[in-house]
Phi, psi and omega in degrees: 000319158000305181279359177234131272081056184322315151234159192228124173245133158251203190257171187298341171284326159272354164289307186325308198306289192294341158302310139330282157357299205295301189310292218278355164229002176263043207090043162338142156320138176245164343296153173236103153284139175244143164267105185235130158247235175071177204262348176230155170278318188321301173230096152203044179269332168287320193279301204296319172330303167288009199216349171266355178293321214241315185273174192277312201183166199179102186282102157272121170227195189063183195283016165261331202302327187286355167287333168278313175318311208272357175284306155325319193101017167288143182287124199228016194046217189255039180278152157324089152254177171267090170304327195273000165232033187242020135280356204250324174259009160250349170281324173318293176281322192272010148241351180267359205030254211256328159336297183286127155232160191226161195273142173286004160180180216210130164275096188297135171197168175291319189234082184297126196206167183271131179072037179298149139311163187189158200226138160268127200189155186268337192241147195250123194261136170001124186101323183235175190217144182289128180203053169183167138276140197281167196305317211294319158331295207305304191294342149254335172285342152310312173307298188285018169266343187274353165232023155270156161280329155191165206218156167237132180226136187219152210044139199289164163283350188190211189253046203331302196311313207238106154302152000280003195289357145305343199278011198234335166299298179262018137301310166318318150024239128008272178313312201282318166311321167289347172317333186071354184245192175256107175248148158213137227250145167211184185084124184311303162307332163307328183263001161276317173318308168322324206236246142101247187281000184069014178254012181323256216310358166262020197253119186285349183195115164299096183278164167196059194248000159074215169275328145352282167320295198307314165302302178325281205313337189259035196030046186264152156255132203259155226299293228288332163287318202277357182241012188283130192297315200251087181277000000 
């Protein structure tokens, strides 16, 4: 119905939304990093595409690092992969190269359960499944977060909702609120890790555009932008 409308306006949260958005993918401050967690490589296969045009560099974390990791030829347990996207995570890395980094030890456990035993390990061993990222992760993808200019982050890092398997969400956090640059946070656990971590008011833009977001970032257009009279 739209399209019989002499003009179409949206409101100031969605102005807010597409101005943030627009700044972390249209010419960023550099280096612009991205942050990707969550549970499928499937869906984000678009945004990291779209997002390897433009940004520095792009920390995979969460249960997709382990479908690239077992596409590498990493021992992966019994963690969450996609098998059926692991020609698809080797295409990934071999256009993103030195772009993609992915984590370098792993928070371990038998069982997912809140208050698990857990293990920190480089190597993920049989039996068990990955469901955090381990301190030495934390400390690099903190480092490259302390040297961007601006940043995008849309997924928890782990198996956010059952501590301790919280502790690498919310440090990132942490890094992104102490960056001091233009961050912009999207995704429900992120934003809770956020609010969290106590740091909201250091975030330059909360998203809470959903999935929405997620399309902008992977560059789609979305109806409801495209019919806006004045963009």
């Amino acid at each position: 119905m739209i399209k019989f409308m002499p003009q179409a306006a949206a409101g100031l949260l969605m102005d807010r939304e597409l101005e943030y958005l627009t700044k972390v993918t249209s010419n960023p401050p550099r280096p612009c990093v991205a942050i990707l967690g969550g549970a499928k490589v499937s869906d984000k296969i678009q945004v990291i595409e779209n997002l390897m045009k433009f940004v520095d560099q792009i920390l995979i974390g969460g249960a997709m690092a382990y479908t690239f990791l077992k596409a590498k030829g990493e021992p992966v347990g019994k963690s969450l992969v996609e098998d059926d996207k692991l020609d698809l995570a080797r295409k990934l890395m071999a256009d993103a190269g030195d772009k993609l980094l992915l984590p370098v030890d792993h928070v371990v456990a038998t069982e997912l359960k809140e208050g698990a035993e857990n293990q920190t390990v480089t190597t993920i061993p049989d039996g068990t499944m990955g469901l955090d990222i381990g301190d030495a992760t934390i400390a690099k993808f903190s480092a490259v977060i302390a040297g961007a200019k601006s940043i995008i982050w849309n997924g928890p890092m782990g198996v956010f909702e059952k501590p301790p398997f919280d502790k690498g969400t919310v440090a990132v956090a942490k890094a992104v609120a102490g960056s001091g640059v233009l961050s912009v946070v999207g995704g429900g656990d992120s934003e809770k890790a956020i609010k969290a971590a106590g740091v909201s008011s250091k975030i330059s833009h909360i998203s809470t555009g959903g999935g929405a977001s997620l399309e902008f970032l992977a560059g789609d257009v979305l109806p409801g932008v495209a019919a806006l009279t004045d963009k």
